[in-house]
Each structure stands twice: as structure tokens, then as C-alpha cells.
KEKE-3310 file (N, C-alpha, C; in steps of 0.2 Angstrom, whole numbers, plus 5000, padded with zeros to 4 digits):
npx = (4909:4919:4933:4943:4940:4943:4958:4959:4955:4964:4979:4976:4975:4989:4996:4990:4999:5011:5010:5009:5020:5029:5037:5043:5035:5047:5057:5052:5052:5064:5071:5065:5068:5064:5055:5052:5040:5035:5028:5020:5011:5005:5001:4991:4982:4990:5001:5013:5012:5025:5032:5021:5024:5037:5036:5026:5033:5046:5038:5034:5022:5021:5013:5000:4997:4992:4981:4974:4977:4972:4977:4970:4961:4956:4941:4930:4922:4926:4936:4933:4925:4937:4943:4948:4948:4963:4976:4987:4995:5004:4993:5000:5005:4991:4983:4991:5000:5015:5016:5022:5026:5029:5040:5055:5064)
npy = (5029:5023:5014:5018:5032:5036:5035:5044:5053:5055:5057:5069:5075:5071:5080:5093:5095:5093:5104:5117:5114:5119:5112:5104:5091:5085:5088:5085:5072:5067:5071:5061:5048:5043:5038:5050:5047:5040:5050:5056:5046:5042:5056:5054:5044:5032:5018:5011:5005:5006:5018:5027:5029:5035:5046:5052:5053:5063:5075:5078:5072:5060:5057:5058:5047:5041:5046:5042:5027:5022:5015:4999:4998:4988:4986:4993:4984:4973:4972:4969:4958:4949:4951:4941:4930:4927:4920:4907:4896:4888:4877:4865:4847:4842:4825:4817:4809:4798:4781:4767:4758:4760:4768:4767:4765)
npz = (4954:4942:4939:4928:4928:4943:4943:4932:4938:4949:4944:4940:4952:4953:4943:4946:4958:4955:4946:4957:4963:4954:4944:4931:4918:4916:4927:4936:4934:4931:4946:4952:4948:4936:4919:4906:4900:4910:4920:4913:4909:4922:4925:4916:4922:4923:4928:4937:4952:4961:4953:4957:4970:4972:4963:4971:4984:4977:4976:4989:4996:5000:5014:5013:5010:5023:5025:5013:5013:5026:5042:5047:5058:5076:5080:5092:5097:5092:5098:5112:5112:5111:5122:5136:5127:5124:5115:5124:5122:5105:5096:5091:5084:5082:5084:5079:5086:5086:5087:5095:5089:5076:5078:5076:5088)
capx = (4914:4923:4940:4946:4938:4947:4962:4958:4955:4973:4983:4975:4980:4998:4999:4992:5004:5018:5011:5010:5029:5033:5039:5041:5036:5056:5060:5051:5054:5074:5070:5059:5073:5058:5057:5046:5031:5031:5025:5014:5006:5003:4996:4985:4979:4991:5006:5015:5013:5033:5033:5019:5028:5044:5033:5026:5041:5048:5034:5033:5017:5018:5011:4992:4995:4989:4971:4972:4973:4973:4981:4966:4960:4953:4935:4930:4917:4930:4943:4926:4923:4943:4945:4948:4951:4971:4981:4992:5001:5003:4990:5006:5000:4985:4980:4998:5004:5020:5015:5028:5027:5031:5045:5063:5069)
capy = (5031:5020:5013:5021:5038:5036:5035:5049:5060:5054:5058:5076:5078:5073:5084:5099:5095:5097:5112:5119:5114:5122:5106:5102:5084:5083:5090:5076:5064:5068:5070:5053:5043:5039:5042:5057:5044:5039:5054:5059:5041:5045:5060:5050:5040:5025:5018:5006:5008:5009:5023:5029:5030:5037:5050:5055:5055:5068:5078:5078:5071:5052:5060:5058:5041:5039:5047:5039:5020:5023:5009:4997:4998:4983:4991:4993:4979:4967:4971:4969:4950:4948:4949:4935:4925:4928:4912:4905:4893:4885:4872:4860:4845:4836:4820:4815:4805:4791:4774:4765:4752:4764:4773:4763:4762)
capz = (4950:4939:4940:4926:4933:4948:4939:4930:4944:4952:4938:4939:4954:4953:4939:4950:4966:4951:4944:4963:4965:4948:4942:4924:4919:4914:4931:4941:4930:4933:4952:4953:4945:4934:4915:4907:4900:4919:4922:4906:4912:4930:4926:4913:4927:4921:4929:4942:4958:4962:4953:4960:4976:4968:4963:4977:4986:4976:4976:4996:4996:5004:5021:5012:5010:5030:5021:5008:5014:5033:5044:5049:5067:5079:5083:5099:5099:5091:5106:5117:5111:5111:5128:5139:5123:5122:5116:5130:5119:5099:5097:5091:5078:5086:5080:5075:5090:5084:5091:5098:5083:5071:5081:5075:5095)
cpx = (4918:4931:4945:4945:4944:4955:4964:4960:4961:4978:4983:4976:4987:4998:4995:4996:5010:5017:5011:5019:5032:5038:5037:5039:5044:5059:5058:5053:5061:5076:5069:5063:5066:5058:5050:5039:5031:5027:5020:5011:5002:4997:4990:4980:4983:4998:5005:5016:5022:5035:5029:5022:5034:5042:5030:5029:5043:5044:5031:5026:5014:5014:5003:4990:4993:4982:4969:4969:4975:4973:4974:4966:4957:4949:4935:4925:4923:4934:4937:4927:4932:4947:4943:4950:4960:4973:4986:4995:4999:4999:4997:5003:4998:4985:4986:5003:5009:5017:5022:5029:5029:5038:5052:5067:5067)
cpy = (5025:5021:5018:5031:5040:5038:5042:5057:5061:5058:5067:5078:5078:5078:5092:5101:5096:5105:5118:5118:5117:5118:5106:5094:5082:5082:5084:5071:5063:5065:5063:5048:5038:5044:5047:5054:5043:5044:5057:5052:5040:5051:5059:5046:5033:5025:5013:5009:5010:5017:5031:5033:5031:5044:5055:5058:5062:5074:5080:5078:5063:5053:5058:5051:5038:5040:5043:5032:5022:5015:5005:4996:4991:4992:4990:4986:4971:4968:4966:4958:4948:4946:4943:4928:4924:4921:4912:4902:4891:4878:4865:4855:4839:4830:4816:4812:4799:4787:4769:4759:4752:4766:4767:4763:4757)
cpz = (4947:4939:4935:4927:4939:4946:4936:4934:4949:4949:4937:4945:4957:4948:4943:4956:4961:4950:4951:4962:4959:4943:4937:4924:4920:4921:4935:4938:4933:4943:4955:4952:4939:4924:4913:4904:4907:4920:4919:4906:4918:4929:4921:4916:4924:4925:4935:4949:4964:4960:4954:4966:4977:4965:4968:4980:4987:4977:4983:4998:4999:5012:5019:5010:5017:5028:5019:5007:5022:5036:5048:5057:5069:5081:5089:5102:5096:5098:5110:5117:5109:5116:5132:5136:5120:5122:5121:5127:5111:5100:5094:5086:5081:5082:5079:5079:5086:5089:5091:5090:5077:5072:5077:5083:5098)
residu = (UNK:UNK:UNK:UNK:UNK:UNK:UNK:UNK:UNK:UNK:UNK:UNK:UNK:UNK:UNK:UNK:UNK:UNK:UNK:UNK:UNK:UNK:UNK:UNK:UNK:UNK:UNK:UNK:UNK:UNK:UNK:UNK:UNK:UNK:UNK:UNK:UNK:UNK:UNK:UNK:UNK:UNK:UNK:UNK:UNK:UNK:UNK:UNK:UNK:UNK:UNK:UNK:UNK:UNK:UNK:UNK:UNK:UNK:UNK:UNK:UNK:UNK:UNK:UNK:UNK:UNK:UNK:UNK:UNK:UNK:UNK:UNK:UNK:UNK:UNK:UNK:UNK:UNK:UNK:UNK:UNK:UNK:UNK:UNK:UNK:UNK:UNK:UNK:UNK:UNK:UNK:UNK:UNK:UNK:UNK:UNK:UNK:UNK:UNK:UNK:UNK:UNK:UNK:UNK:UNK)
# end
């Protein structure tokens, strides 16, 4: 599927979660604090993701963004080769001893 696809198929379903809520473009738009191309671009598949999320918002629908980009997990084979490896301290800046002949005391 192609990016603009994608887009596409977005746009079509923010404008059925409106038409579900009975929402005009106006009335979201108004609601959104977002003006009415925001919304006749959105549902074009175009637009800024701020108002994406101003959009949604309104339309009580950020709950799908857990689906949508879900919160990246450690696997269980990374924990696995994780353990035993826990930092104990800042490695601090090796190499970079002052010599006395430098120092001004």
C-alpha cells in the first residue's frame, strides 16, 4: 500500500467516526479549535499531525492510538541476554587523566 493509500484510507476513516458522531465538518472543526480545510484535508488523507491529535481528541478516539502505534516492548530473549549485564556505575571520561604538569597547583 502506498503512502498516499494510507492516507487515503485515514482520512476515510476520520470522516466516518464524524459521520458516526453526527458531526458536521463545521461542528468538528469548531470543537477541534482547528479550521474547516483542517478537516476537508484530514479527511483527504493530508494534514499536520498536531491537528491530527486535536482531531481525534474531539472525536473521542485517541484510545486507538495504543493499536495503532503500540508502546514498544523488551522481548523476552532481549531481557534473557540483559540479565546479569545491569550498569553499576557511569563509565566517567577515560583516557583524560590531567598530569601534574599541566594542573596550575
Amino acid at each position: 500500500m502506498t503512502d498516499k493509500a494510507i492516507g487515503a484510507e485515514f482520512g476515510a476513516r476520520i470522516k466516518a467516526l464524524r459521520l458516526r458522531r453526527n458531526y458536521t465538518q463545521q461542528h468538528l472543526a469548531d470543537a477541534a479549535a482547528v479550521s474547516l480545510n483542517v478537516i476537508k484535508g484530514l479527511e483527504a488523507g493530508r494534514g499536520k499531525l498536531s491537528s491530527l491529535i486535536a482531531v481525534l481528541r474531539e472525536l473521542e478516539a485517541l484510545d486507538g492510538l495504543e493499536q495503532f502505534i503500540p508502546i514498544p516492548e523488551i522481548s523476552p530473549l532481549q531481557l534473557a541476554r540483559q540479565q546479569g549485564k545491569r550498569r553499576q556505575r557511569a563509565s566517567g571520561s577515560r583516557g583524560k587523566k590531567e598530569t601534574m604538569e599541566t594542573s596550575e597547583w
